[in-house]
C-alpha positions in Angstrom: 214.0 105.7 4.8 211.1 103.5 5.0 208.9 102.1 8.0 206.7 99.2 7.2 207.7 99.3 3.6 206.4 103.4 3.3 208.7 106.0 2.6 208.6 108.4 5.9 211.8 110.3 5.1 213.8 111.1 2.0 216.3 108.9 1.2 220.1 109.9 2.1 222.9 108.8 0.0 225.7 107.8 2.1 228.3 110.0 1.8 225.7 113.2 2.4 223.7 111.7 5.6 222.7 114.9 7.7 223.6 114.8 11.6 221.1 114.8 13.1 220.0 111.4 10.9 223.5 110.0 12.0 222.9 110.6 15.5 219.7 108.8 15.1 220.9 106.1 13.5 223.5 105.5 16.5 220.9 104.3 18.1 219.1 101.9 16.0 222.5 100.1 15.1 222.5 99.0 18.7 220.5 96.1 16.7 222.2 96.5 13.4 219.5 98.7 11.6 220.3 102.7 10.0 216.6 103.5 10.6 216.3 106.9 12.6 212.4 106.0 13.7 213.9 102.6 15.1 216.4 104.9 16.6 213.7 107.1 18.9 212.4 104.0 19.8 215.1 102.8 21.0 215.4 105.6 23.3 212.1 105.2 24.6 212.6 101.5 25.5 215.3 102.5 27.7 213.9 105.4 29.1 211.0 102.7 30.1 213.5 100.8 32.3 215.6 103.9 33.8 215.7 107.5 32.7 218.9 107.9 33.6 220.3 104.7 31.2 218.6 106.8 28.4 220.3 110.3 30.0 223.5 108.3 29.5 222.2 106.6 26.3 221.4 110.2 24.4 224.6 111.7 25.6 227.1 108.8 24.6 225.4 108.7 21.1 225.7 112.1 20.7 229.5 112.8 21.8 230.6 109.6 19.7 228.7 111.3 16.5 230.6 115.0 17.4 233.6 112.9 17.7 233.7 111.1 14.8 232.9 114.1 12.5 235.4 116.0 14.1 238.0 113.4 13.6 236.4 112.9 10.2 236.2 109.6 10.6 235.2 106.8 7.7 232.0 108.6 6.4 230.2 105.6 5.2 230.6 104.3 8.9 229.6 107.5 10.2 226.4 107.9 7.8 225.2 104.5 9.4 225.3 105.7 12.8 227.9 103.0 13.4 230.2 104.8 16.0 227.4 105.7 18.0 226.8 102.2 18.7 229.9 101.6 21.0 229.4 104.7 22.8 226.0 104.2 22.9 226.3 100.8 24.3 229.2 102.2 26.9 226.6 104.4 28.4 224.2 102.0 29.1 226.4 99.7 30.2 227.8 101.8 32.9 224.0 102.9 33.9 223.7 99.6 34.1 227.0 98.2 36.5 227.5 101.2 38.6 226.0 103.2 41.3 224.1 106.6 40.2 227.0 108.6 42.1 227.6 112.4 40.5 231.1 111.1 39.3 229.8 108.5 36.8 228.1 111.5 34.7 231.6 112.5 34.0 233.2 109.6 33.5 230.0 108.4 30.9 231.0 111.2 29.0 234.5 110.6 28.8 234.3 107.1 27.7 232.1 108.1 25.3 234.3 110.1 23.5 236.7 107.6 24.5 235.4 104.8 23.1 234.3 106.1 19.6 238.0 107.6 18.9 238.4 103.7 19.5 236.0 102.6 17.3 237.4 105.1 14.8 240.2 103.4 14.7 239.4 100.3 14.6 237.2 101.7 11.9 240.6 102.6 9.7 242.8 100.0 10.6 241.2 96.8 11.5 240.4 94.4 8.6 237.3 93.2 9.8 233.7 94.5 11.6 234.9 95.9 14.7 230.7 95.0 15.9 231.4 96.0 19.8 235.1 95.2 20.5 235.5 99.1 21.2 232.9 99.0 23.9 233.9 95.9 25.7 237.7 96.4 25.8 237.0 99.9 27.4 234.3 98.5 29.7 236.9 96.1 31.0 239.9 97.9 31.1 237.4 100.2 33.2 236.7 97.3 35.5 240.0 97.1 36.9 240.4 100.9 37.1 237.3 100.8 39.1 238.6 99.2 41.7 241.0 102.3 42.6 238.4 104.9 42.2 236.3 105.6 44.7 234.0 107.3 43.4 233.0 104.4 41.2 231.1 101.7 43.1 229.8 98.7 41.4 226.4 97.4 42.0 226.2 93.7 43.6 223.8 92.2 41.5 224.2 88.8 43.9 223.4 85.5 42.5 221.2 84.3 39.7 217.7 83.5 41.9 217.1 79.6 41.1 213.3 79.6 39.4 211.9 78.0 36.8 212.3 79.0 33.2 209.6 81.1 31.7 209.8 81.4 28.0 207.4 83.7 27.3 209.6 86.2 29.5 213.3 85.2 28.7 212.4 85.7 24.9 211.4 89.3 25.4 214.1 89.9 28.3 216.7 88.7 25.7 215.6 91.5 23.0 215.5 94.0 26.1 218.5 93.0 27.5 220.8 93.8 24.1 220.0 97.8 25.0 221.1 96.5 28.8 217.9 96.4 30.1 215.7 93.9 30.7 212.2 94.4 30.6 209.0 93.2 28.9 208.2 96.8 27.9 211.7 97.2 27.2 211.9 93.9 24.9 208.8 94.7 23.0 209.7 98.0 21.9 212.7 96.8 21.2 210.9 94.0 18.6 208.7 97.4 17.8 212.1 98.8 16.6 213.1 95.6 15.1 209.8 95.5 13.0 209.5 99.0 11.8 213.2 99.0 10.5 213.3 95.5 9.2 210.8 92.1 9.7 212.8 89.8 8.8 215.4 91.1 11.6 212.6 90.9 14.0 211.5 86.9 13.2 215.6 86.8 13.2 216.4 88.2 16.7 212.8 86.2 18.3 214.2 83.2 16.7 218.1 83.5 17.9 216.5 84.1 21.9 214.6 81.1 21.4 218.0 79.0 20.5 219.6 80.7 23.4 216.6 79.9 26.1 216.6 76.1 24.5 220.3 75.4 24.9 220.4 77.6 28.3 217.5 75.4 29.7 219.3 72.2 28.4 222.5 72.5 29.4 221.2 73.8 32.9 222.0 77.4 33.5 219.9 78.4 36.2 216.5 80.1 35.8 216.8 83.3 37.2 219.7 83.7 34.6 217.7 82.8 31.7 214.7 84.8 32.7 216.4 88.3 33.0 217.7 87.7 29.0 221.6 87.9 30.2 221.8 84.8 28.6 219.7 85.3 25.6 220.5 88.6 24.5 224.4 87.7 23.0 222.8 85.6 20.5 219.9 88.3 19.7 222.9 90.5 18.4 225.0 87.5 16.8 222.2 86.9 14.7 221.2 90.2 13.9 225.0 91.1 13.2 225.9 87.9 11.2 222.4 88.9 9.0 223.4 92.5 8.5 227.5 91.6 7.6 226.7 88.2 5.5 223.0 90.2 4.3 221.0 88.0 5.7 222.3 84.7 5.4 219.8 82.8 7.7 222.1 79.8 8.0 225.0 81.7 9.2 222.8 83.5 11.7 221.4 81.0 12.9 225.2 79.3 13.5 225.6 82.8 15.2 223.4 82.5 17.4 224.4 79.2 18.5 228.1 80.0 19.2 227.6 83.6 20.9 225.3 81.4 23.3 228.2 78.7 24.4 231.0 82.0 24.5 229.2 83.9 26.2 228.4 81.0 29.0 232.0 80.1 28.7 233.2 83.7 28.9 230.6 84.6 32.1 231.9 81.3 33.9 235.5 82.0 33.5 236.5 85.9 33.0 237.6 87.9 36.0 235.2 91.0 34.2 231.2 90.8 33.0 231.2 88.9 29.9 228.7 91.6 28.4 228.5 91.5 24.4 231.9 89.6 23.8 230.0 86.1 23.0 228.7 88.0 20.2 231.9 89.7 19.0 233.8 86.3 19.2 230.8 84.4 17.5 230.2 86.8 14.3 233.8 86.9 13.8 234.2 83.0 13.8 231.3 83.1 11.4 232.5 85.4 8.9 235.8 83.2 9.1 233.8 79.8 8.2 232.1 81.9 5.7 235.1 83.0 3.6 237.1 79.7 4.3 233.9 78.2 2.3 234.1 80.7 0.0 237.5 80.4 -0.5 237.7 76.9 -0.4 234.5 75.6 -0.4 233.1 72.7 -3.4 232.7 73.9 -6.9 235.4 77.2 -6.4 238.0 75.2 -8.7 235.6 74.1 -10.9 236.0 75.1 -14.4 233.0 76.2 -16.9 232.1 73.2 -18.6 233.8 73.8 -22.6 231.6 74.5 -25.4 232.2 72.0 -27.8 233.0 73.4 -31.5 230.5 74.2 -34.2 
């Protein structure tokens, strides 16, 4: 593994990844990076914004991993930390949407297990990057449960304040917010993560919050919605997704980044649940599909080599 371009840690073929580097790795591939030091920091971002989001954040990580050995689920996937991600992302979404009660512990861990034997699944039969589909189908299904459990009260988090837009803070909010919390320490470490693990990922992700705070502030989504990176954030991980599936097609990321903004604000406007990561699901997936349909169909597929004329 390298940080910065330096070798920190031997490299791991996939296929012979230790666990405690997958567990790592959960982490960090809640930005699409298999980089254990990106991982810690990751941790530590969220742990900035609420210790007990990183409680639940260590915990769902580490039950996905456990689970998806046990199942022996797709190692390649597993190597890269990728069914941490879900669970990992569960956790701090229900830190994030609930009240603290003693009953959500419990039910944190469940769905973590939950949710990767999901994403395991999804892993083995589904043709495509399942990205965060796992995740967000559990989260909502859990949104309607919710409502017939007492023991699981959901925070009012009221109205988006009206207020001017501050760029400066809805970029770094957006980069916090993909880890579900919105911070400036939060976002920066997050970029920290970004930078040790990949640059290019980082000018990437500050890039695809920019596109989201310009079309937010254009169209005229309220400020308070845009400063707190709720907006932003969707097209952070579109971008950062459509770069690590297409490796790094900047054009296709930047597409990303575009659509995940206008599902998400569609999505948040008209679901009956949180619209959470699914403008980024629905965005990388129509991306890959324009990719391959070029591919597939695309000018100079048909064309034929050119024949060599005779000697």
């Amino acid at each position: 593994m390298t940080v910065l371009g330096k070798n920190v840690l031997p490299e791991a073929k996939l296929g012979s990844v230790p666990f405690w580097r997958q567990y790592l790795r959960g982490f960090s591939q809640c930005a699409f990076q298999a980089n254990e030091i990106t991982g810690v920091i990751f941790v530590v971002a969220v742990a900035f914004y609420s210790w007990r989001m990183a409680v639940f954040y260590v915990l769902s990580v580490l039950i996905a991993t456990v689970v998806a050995r046990l199942v022996k689920a797709d190692r390649t996937l597993l190597d890269l930390g990728l069914f941490g991600f879900n669970s990992g992302l569960m956790g701090l979404a229900m830190g994030n949407f609930y009240e603290p009660d003693t009953a959500l512990w419990v039910w944190v861990l469940v769905l973590a297990a939950v949710v990767a034997l999901i994403a395991v699944a999804m892993g083995k039969w589904l043709p495509i990057p399942f990205l965060a589909a796992p995740f967000i189908v559990t989260f909502w299904i859990m949104w309607f449960i919710a409502d017939a459990r007492p023991e699981l009260i959901k925070l009012d988090l009221g109205p988006w304040p009206v207020e001017n837009v501050r760029w400066g803070i809805a970029l770094i909010n957006a980069l916090g917010a993909a880890l579900f919390a919105p911070a400036v320490i939060t976002g920066l470490l997050f970029l920290l993560g970004l930078l040790v693990s990949n640059w290019r990922h980082a000018v990437i992700a500050i890039v695809a919050a920019g596109i989201a705070v310009a079309i937010a502030e254009h169209v005229g989504i309220v400020g308070g919605a845009i400063n707190t990176g709720f907006i932003g954030f969707n097209a952070v991980l579109a971008a950062l997704g459509t770069a690590a599936v297409l490796e790094g097609d900047l054009r296709m990321a930047v597409l990303a980044a575009l659509l995940a903004t206008w599902f998400f604000s569609y999505i948040n406007r008209t679901a009956p649940v949180p619209a959470l990561a699914s403008g980024f699901v629905v965005a990388v997936w129509v991306v890959m599909l324009l990719d391959w349909l070029h591919r597939r169909f695309g000018p100079g597929v048909h064309k034929q080599p050119a024949a060599v004329p005779a000697a």
